[in-house]
C-alpha positions as CSV (number, residue, x, y, z in Angstrom):
1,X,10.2,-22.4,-5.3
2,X,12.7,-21.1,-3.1
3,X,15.9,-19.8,-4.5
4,X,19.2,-20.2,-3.1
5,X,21.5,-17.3,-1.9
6,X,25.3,-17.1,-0.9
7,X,26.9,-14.8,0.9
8,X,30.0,-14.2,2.9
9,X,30.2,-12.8,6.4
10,X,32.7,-12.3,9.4
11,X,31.7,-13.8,12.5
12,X,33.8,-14.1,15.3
13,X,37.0,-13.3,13.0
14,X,36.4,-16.3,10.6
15,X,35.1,-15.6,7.4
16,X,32.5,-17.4,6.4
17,X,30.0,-18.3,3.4
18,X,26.4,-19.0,3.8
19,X,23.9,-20.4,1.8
20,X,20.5,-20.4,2.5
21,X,16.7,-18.9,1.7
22,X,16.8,-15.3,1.3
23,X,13.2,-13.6,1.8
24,X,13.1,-9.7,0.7
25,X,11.0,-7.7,3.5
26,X,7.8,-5.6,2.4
27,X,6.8,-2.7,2.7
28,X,5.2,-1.2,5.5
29,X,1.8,1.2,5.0
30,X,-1.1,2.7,5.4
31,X,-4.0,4.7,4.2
32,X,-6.9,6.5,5.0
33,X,-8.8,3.8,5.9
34,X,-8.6,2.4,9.7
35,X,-8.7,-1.0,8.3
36,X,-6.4,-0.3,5.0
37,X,-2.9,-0.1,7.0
38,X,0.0,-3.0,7.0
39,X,3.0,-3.0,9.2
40,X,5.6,-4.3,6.9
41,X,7.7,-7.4,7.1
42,X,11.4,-7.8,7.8
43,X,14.3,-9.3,5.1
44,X,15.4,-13.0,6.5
45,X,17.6,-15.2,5.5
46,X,17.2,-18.4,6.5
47,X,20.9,-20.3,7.2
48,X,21.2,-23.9,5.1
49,X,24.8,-24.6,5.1
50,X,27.7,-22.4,6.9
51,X,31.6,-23.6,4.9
52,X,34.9,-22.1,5.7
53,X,36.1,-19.8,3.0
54,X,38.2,-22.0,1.0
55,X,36.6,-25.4,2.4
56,X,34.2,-27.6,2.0
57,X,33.2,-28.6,5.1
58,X,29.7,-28.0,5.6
59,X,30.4,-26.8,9.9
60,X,26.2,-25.6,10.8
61,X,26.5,-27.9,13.3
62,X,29.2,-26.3,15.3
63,X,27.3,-23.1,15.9
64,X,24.3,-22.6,18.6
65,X,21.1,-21.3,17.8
66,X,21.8,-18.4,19.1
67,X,24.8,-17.8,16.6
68,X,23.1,-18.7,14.0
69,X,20.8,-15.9,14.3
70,X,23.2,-13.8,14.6
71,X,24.7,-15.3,11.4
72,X,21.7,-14.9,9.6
73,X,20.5,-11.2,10.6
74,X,24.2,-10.5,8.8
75,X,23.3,-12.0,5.9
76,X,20.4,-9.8,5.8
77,X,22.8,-7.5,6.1
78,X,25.3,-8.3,3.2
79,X,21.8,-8.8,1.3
80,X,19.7,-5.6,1.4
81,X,22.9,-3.4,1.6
């Protein structure tokens, strides 16, 4: 099952919370065997619902795609700091 997460960010000035899937990154590494190695996987944070701080306006849909990746790598952020 896939927990829930919320954070607040800054994006363009507005201050924003997010709710959505967080998924911790792993490890990278390797070992002495050739076939014994693993690169690793980056955190994500997958964006469900983007609100105003102090609303509740659900606004995801005003946002491109390309803002909400940038929304979501800083919810990485705000999560793994």
């Amino acid at each position: 099952m896939k927990t829930k997460h919320y954070t607040t960010i800054t994006h363009n000035g507005i201050e924003l919370e997010l709710v959505g899937v967080y998924t911790k990154g792993k490890d990278a590494y390797i070992s002495g065997a050739p076939d014994d190695c693993y690169d690793g996987e980056n955190p994500t944070f997958d964006v469900d619902e983007i609100t105003l701080i102090d609303s509740n306006i659900n606004i995801i849909s005003l946002f491109s795609s390309d803002d909400i990746d940038e929304i979501e790598s800083k919810a990485v952020n705000n999560l793994t700091d």
